[in-house]
LUMGUMAR-241462 format. One line per 3 residues: number of its first residue (from 1); for each residue x, y, z of N, C-alpha, C. Coordinates in pm, whole numbers, plus 50000, padded with zeros to 5 digits. Each point is the difference from the previous one (the first is absolute). Example, Ala and Ser with C-alpha at 12.3 -4.5 7.8 and 13.67 -1.06 7.14 Angstrom:
// residues 2
1) 51319,49431,50780,49911,50119,50000,50090,50120,50000 | 49965,50105,49928,50082,50119,50006,49923,50109,50073
END
This chain:
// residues 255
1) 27103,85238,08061,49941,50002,50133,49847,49996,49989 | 49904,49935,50086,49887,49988,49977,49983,50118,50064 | 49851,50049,49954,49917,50102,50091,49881,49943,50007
4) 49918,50024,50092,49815,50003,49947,49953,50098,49886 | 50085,50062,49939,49935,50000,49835,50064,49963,49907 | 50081,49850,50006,50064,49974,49934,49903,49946,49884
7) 50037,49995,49911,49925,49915,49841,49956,49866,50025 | 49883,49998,49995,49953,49848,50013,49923,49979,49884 | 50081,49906,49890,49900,50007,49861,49970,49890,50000
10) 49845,50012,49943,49880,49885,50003,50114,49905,49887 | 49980,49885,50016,50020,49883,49878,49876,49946,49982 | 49998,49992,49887,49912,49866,49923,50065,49948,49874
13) 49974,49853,49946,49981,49963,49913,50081,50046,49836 | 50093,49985,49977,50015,50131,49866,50083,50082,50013 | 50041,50052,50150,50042,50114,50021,50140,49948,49990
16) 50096,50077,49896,50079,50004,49958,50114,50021,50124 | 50136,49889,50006,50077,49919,50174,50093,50125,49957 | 50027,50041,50141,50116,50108,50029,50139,49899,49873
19) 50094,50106,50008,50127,49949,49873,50076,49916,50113 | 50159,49984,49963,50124,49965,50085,50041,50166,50096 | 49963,50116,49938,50068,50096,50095,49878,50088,50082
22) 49919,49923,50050,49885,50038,50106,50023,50032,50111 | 50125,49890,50043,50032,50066,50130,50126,50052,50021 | 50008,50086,49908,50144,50083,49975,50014,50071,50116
25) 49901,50067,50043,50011,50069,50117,49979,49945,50158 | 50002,49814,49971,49981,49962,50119,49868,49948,50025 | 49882,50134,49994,49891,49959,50028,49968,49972,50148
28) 49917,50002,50054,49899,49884,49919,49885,50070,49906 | 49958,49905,49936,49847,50009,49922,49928,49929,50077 | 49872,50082,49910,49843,49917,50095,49906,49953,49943
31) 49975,49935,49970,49866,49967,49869,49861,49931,50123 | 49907,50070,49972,49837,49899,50089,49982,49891,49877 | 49910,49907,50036,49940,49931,49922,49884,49956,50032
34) 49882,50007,49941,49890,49989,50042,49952,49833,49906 | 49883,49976,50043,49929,49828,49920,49992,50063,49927 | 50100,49958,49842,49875,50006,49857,49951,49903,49929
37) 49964,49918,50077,49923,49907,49941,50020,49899,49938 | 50178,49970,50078,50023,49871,49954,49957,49920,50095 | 49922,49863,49966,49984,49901,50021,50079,49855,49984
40) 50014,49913,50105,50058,49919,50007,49937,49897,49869 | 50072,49879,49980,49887,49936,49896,49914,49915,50041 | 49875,49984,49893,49941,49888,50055,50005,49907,49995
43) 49894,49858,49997,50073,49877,49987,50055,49968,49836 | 49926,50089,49923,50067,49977,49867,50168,50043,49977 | 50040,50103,50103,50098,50094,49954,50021,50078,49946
46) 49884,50028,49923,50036,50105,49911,49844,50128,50035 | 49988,50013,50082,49902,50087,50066,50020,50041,50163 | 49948,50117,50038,49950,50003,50112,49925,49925,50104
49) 49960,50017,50082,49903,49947,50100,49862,50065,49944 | 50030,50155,49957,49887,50108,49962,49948,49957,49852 | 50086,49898,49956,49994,49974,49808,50044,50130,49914
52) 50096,50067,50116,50084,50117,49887,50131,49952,49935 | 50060,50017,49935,50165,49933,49952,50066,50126,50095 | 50116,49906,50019,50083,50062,50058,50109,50057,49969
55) 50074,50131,50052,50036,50102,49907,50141,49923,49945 | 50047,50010,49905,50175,49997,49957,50089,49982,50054 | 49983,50075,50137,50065,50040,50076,50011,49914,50131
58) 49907,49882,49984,49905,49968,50093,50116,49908,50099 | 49954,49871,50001,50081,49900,50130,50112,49944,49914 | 50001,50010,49850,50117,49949,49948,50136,50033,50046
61) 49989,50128,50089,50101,50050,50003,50078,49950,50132 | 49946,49964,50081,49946,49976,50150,50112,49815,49969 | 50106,50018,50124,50034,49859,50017,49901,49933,50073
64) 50046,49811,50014,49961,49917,50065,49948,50026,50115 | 50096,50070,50063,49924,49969,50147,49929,50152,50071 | 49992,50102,49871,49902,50055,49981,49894,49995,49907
67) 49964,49922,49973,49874,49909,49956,49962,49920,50095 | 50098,49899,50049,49909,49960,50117,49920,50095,50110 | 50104,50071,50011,49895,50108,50119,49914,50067,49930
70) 49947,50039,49916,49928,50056,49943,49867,49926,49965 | 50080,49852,50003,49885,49885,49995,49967,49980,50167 | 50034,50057,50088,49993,49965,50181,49893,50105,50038
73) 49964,50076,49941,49924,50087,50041,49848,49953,49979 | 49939,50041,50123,49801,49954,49967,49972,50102,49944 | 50012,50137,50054,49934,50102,49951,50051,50077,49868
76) 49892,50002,49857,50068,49999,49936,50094,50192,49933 | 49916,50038,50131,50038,50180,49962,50202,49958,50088 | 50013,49918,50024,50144,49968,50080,50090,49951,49936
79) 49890,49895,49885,50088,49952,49919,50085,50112,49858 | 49863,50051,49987,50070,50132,49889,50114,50071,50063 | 49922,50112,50114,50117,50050,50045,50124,49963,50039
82) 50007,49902,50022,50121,49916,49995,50079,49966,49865 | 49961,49978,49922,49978,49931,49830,50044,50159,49929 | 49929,50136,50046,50031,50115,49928,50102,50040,50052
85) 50047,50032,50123,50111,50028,50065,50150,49942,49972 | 49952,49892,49995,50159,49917,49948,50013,50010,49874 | 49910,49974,49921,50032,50050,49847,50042,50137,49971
88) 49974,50079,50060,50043,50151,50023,50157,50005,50026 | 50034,49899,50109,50132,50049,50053,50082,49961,49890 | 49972,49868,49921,50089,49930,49936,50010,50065,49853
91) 49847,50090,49994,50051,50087,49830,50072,50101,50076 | 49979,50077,50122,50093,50141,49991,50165,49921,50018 | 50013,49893,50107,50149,49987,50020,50064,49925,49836
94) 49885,49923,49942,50099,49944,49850,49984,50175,49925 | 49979,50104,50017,50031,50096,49924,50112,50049,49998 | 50015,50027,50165,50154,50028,50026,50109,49903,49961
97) 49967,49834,49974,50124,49948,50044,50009,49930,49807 | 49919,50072,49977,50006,49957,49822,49990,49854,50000 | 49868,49957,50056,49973,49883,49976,49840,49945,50011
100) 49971,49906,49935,49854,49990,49998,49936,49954,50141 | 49902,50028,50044,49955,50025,50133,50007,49868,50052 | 49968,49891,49929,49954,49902,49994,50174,49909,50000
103) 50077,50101,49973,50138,49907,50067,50080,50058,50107 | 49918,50112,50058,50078,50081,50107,49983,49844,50127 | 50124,49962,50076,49962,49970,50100,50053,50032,50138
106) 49869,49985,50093,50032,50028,50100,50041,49934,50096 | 50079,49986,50118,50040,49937,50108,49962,50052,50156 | 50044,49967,50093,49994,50012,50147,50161,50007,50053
109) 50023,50129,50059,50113,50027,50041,50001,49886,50117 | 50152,50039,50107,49987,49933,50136,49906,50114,50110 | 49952,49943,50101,49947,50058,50091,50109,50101,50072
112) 49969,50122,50000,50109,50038,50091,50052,49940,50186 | 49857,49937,50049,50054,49981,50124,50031,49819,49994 | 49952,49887,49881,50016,49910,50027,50096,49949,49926
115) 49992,50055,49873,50077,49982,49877,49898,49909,49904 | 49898,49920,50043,49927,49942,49885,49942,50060,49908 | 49941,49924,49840,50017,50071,49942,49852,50075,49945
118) 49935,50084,50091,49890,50025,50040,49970,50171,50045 | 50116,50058,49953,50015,50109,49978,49950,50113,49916 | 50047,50106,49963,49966,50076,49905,50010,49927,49849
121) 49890,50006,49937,50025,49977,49851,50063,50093,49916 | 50033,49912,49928,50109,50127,49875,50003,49909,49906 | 50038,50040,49908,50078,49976,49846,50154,49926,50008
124) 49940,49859,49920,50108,49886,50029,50145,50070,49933 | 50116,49973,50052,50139,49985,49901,50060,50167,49998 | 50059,50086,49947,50070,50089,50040,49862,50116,49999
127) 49954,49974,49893,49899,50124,49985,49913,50032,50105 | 49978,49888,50127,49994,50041,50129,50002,50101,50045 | 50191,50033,49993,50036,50120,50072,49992,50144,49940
130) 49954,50017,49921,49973,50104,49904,49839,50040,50028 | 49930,49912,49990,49816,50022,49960,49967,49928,50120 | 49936,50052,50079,49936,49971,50141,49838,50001,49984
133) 49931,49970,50042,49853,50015,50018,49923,49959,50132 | 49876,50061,49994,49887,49959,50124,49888,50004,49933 | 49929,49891,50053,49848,49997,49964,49915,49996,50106
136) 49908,50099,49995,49887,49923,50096,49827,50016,49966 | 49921,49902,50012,49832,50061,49948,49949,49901,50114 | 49872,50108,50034,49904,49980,50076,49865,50027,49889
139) 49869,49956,50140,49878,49990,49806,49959,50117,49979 | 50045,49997,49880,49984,50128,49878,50114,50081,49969 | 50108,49990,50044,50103,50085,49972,50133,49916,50014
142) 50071,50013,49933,50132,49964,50028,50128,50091,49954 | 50132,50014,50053,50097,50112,49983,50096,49888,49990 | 50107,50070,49851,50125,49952,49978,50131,50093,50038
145) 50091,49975,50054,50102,50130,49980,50100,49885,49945 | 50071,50082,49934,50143,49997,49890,50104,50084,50084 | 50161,49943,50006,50055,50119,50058,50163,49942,49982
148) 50076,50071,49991,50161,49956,49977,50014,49962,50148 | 49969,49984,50081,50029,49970,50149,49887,49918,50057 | 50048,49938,50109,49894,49952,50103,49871,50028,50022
151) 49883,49968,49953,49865,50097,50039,49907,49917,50053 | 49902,50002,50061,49873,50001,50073,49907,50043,49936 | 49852,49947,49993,49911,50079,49992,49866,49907,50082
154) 49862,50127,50064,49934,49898,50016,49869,50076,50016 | 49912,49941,49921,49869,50040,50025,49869,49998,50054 | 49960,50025,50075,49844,49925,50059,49897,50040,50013
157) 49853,49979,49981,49882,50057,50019,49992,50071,50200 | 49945,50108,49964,49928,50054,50152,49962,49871,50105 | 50073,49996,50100,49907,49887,50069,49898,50077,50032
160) 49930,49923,50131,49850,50055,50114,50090,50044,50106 | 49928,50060,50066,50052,50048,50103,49982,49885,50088 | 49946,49920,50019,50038,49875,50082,50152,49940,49988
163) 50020,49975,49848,50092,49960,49990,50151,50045,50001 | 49939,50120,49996,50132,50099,50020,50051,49987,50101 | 49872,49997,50124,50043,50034,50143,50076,49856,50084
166) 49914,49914,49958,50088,49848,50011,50113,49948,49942 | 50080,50032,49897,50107,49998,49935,50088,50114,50076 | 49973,50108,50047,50094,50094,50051,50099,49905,50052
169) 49956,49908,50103,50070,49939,50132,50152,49967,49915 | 50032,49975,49892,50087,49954,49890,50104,50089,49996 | 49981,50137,50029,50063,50135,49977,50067,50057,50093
172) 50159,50089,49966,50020,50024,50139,49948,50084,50076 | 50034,49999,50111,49924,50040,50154,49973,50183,49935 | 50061,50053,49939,49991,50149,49992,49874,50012,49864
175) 49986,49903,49909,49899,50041,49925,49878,49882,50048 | 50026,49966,50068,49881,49909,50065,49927,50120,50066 | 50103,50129,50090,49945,50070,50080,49923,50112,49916
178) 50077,50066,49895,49920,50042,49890,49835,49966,49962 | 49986,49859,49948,49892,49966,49977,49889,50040,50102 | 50054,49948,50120,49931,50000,50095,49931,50145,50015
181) 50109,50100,49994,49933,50154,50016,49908,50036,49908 | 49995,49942,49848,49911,50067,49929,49848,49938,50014 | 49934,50074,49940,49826,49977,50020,49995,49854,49898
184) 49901,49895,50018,49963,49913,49960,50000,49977,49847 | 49938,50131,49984,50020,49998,49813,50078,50028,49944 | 50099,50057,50062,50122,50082,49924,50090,49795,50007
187) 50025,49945,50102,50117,49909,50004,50021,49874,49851 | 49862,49976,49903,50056,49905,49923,50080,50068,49940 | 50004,50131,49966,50114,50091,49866,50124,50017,50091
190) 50025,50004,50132,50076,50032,50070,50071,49840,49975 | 49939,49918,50083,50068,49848,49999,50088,49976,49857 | 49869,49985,49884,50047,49976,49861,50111,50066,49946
193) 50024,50115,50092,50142,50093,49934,50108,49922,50056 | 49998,49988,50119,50102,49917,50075,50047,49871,49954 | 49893,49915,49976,50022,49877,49949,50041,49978,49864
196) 49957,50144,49925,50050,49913,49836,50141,50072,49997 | 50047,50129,50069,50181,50024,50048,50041,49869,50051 | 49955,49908,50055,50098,49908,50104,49994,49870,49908
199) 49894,50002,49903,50038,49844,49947,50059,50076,49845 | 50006,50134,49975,50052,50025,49847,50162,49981,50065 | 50050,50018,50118,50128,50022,50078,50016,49826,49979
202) 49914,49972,50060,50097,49876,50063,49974,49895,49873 | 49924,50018,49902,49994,49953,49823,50142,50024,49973 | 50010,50109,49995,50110,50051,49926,50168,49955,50072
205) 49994,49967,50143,50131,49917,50061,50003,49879,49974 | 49858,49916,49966,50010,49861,49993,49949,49966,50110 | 50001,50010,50147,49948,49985,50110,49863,49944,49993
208) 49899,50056,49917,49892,49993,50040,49926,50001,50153 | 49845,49994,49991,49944,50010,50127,50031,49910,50113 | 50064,50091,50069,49942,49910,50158,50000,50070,50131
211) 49919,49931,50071,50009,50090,50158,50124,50107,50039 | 50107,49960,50008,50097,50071,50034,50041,50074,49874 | 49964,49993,49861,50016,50127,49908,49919,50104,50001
214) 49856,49948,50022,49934,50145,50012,49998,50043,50130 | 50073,49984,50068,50001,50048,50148,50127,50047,50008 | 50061,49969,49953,50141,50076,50006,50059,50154,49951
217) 49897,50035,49880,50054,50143,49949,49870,50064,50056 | 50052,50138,50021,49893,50091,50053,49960,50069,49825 | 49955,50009,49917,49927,50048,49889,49943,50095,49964
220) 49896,49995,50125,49906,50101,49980,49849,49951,49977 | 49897,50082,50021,49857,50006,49947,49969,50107,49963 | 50069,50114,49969,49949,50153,49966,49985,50002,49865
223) 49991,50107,49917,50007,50003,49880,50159,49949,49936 | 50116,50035,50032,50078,49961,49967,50070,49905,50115 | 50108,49917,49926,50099,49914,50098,50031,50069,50107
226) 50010,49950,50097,50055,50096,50137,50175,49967,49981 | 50060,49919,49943,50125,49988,50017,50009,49903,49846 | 50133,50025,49973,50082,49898,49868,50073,49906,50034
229) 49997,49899,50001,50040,49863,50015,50151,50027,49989 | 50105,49915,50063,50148,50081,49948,50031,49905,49877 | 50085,50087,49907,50035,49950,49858,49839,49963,49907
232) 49898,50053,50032,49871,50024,49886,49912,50144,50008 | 49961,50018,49907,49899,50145,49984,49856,49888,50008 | 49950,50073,50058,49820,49970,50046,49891,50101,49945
235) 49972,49943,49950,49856,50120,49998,49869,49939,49945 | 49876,50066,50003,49863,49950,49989,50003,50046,49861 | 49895,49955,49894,49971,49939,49886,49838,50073,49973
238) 50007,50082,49873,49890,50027,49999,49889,49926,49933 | 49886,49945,50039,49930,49857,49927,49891,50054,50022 | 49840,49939,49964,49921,50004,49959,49940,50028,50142
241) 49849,50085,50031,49959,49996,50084,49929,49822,50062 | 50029,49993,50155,49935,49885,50016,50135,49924,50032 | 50125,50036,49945,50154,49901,50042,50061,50061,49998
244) 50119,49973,50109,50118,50072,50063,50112,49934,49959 | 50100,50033,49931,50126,49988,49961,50100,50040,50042 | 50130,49942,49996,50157,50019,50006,50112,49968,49959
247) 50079,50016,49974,50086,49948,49950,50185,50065,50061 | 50068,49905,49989,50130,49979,50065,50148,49986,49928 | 50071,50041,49948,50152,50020,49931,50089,50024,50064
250) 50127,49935,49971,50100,49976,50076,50089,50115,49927 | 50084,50054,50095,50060,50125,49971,50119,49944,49904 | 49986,50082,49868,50138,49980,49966,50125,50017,50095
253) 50120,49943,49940,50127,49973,50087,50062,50091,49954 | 50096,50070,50056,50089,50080,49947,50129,49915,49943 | 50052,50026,49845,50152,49959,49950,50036,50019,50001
END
């Protein structure tokens, strides 16, 4: 079961991938990942943009059409974090699945409301249903969870209070009214709680964002969830000052 003091261990580089019995207990796990300084290559390939080499660990690991996106990005603090994050997911999940990171692959479930295949990602072929994951990074931070079940996760920097207050309209009518009551400075931590529960939730169904998802569950903006999604545990994520976290798991089933 998550809590807000659940274990969130830093990864970098080196750090030795959970075994096959990590998620003996289900889980989930949480790993942050911050830029270390891998760089995409340059026109030689075999360098940075910065003229640093890039780590071991680096884009080799990373499929096709994450290289292309990694090559889609202008900004290049977007391209790392992007570039460190996925290399992250693919050494912790080839730890569990006893395989080199660099042959873990991933797929796109069906949509739950359309059926295309544009859904939750997971782990191709049976090992799917066993090893679940979520990723999400915003700039400077990114969060992995690991989990024997269904999971969510999602992270985001503090908005402004502008933006807090203009995004509310998105939310339902009872934490829209919330926002509204608190003082000006208090609402980006208020909003940001709300929003990273409703997209670690609706990550974790496959659903993803849209008008009628984040308007549909009442959540909360307080310190904790105001309510649990039925069939998932919810709770906030303890992360670095400056970003608000959450994350989402689907209740084991009873046999």
């Amino acid at each position: 079961m998550v809590s807000t003091t659940a274990e969130v261990r830093p990864w970098t580089p080196g750090d030795r991938p959970p075994g096959p019995s990590a998620l003996a207990g289900g889980g989930p796990l949480l790993w942050s990942v911050r830029p270390w300084g891998l760089r995409p290559p340059g026109p030689s390939g075999q360098s940075g943009q910065s003229g640093q080499p890039m780590s071991p660990d680096g884009l080799d690991v990373l499929d096709e059409e994450e290289r292309r996106r990694v090559a889609a990005f202008r900004r290049p603090e977007d391209r790392v974090m992007y570039a460190a994050s996925h290399t992250a997911l693919r050494v912790l999940l080839g730890g569990v699945l006893e395989v080199p990171p660099a042959r873990v692959t991933l797929v796109r479930l069906p949509c739950p409301g359309c059926g295309a295949l544009h859904g939750r990602p997971a782990v191709a072929g049976p090992a799917g249903d066993r090893v679940h994951f979520s990723l999400s990074h915003t700039e400077g931070l990114a969060l992995v969870a690991l989990a024997a079940r269904p999971v969510g996760v999602d992270v985001e920097r503090l908005p402004s209070a502008r933006t807090a207050t203009e995004a509310a309209s998105a939310l339902h009518p009872l934490e829209q009214a919330e926002l509204a009551a608190l003082a000006v400075a208090d609402r980006p931590a208020a909003f940001a709680r709300c929003w990273t529960r409703k997209e670690a939730y609706l990550k974790g169904t496959g659903e993803g964002l849209s008008g009628e998802a984040l308007g549909g569950a009442h959540l909360g903006t307080g310190p904790s969830p105001a309510a649990q999604p039925a069939g998932w545990t919810l709770a906030d994520v303890e992360v670095p000052t400056g970003f608000v976290a959450a994350c989402a798991v689907a209740v084991a089933v009873a046999r």
